[in-house]
N, C-alpha and C positions, 0 to 999 in steps of 0.2 A: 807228316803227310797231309796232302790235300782232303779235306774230309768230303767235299762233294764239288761237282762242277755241273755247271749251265750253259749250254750253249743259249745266246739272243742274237740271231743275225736280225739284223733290225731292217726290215723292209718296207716297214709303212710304220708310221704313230699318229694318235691321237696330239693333242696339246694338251702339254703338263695341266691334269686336276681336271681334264673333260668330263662328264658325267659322273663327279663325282660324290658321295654322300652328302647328305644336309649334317650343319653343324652340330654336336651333341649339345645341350639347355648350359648354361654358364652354372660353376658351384655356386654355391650361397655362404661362405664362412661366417661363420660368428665372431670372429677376432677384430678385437677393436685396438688401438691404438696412436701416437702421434703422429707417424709417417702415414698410414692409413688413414686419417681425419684428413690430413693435409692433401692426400692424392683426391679423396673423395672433395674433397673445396675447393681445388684447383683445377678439377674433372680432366686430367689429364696424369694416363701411367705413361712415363718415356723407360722406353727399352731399347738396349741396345743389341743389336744380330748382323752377322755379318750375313750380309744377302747373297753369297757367293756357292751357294749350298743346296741347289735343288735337290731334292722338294723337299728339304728340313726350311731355306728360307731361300729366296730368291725374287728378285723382280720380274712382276707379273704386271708387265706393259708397264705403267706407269703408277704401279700402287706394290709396294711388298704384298710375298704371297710365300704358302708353306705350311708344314706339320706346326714347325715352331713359331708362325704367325697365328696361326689358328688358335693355338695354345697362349699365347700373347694376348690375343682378342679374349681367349674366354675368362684371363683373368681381369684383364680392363673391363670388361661387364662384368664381374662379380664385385668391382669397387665402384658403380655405374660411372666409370671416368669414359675417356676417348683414348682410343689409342695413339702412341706416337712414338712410329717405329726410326730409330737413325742408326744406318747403316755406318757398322765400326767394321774393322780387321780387326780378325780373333787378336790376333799379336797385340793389336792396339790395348786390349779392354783392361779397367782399371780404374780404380776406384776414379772418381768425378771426369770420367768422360763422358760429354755431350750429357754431362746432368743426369745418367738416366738411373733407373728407382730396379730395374732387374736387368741382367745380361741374361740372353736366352739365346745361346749360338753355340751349340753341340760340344757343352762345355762338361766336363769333368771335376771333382773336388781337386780344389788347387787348381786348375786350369786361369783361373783368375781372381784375383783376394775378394775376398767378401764372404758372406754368411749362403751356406748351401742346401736347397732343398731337398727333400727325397726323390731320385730317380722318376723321371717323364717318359723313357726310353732306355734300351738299353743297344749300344751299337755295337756291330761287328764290324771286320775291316774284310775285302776283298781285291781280286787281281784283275786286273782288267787286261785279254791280249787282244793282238792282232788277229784273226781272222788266218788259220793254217799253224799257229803257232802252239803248241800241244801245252798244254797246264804241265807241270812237272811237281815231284815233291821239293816239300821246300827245301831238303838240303841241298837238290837243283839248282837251284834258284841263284847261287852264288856266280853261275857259267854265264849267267843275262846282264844284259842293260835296263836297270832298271829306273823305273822314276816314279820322286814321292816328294808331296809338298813340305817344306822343308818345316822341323818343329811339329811333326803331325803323329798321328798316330802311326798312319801308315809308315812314316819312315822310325818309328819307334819298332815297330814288327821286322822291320827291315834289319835292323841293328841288333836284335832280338836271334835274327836269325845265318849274322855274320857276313851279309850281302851290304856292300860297297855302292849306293845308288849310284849309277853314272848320269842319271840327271834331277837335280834338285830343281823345286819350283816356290816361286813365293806364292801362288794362289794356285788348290787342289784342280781347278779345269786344266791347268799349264801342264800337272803332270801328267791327268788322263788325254791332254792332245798331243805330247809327247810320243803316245802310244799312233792315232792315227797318223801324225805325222811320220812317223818311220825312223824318231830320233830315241825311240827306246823299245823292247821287246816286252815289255809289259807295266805296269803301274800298280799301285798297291794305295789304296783311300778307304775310306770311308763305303761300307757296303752300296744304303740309298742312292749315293752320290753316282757309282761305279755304277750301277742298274741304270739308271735314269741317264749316265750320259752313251749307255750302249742301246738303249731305248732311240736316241735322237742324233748316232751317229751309225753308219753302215760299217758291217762287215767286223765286229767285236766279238769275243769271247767274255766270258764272268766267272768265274770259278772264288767259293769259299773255302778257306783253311782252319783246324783247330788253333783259332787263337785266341786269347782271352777278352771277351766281352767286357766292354765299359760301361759302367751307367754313367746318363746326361743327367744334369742337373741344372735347374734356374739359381743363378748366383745372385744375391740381393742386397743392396749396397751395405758396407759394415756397420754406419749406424741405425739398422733399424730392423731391430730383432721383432718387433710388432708385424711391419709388411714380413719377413720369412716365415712366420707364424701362419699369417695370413693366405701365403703361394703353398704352403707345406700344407695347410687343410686341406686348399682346392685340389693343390694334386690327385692328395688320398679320396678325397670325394669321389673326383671325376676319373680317377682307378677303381674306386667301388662299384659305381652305377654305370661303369663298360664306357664311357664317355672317352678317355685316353684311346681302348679299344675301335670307341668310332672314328678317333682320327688319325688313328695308323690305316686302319681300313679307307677311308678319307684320301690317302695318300699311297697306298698298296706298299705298307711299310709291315 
């Protein structure tokens, strides 16, 4: 069953991240190591995110922007490097692409090979409808058209729950416009994602289901147990002193 719904008919919005909190202070780790000495004398951390993901990562005009940019930033000040974000597809990511030293794009252990930090986030999935279209329980759910970016979570709940997507998409907006466009009666993503694109599109419904919470993880290339060392401190720091907290707040996550 449906554990709670939202109605957002979206009549007006702000722009993603308007007034919103100032950054929390960067951690300060004490972990020293080879991959760490090398980021700090090169002053450059390369991370790879897919930017398809408002407001975990997305293009903000002409600069990446997001939870998980933000989080990217504060660990690139915590090595005083620069940051240098390159936009991958999740499908893509894998060990030495675009060289980069973390993947931080709404990833999962085993989501992509490498060594995994502790939880940054933890994500639910939700249903995004039409506008007149009643939320139903999920065993419902089998009688609809529905649409989920293909390889996702949302279509892992899908399949969880014996429903037949009738339309697959390679990138998560395709299957939530699926939905405004009238070529499915509902979509199943990533919660943030599903909120934000009913925030910036007219006449949606949101509704949450009990389904099993994932944690995100910064995935850090395999040979350098020093830098995971290093992202696994900062995490737990900036989990202690509410800093993670300021930038879900940051982002109304």
């Amino acid at each position: 069953m449906l554990a709670a719904s939202a109605v957002l008919l979206v009549v007006a919005c702000n722009p993603l991240g308007a007034g919103r909190p100032s950054l929390p202070a960067p951690p300060h780790p004490v972990v020293q190591g080879p991959v760490v000495a090398a980021i700090r004398r090169t002053g450059v951390l390369r991370v790879a995110s897919d930017l398809s993901y408002p407001p975990l990562a997305y293009h903000d005009g002409t600069s990446p922007g997001g939870f998980e940019i933000d989080l990217a930033g504060l660990l690139a000040k915590a090595l005083g490097a620069r940051l240098d974000v390159v936009d991958t597809p999740r499908a893509a990511m894998r060990p030495g692409v675009a060289g980069a030293d973390l993947f931080i794009s709404q990833l999962t252990r085993g989501d992509a090979p490498g060594l995994s930090s502790p939880p940054y986030y933890v994500m639910r999935q939700a249903i995004l409808w039409r506008e007149g279209e009643s939320p139903v329980p999920d065993r419902a759910l089998r009688g609809l058209r529905l649409a989920v970016q293909a390889r996702s979570r949302g279509q892992t709940v899908a399949e969880q729950l014996g429903v037949a997507p009738a339309v697959v998409t390679y990138a998560p907006i395709e299957a939530l416009g699926a939905v405004s466009r009238g070529q499915a009666q509902a979509a199943i993503a990533d919660l943030p994602l599903v909120v934000e694109y009913a925030r910036t599109h007219r006449r949606l419904v949101v509704s949450s289901g009990r389904w099993v919470e994932v944690p995100l993880v910064v995935v850090v290339r395999q040979d350098a147990p020093d830098l995971l060392a290093f992202t696994s401190a900062a995490i737990r720091e900036l989990e202690q002193t509410g800093g993670l907290a300021r930038l879900r707040q940051r982002w109304h996550l």
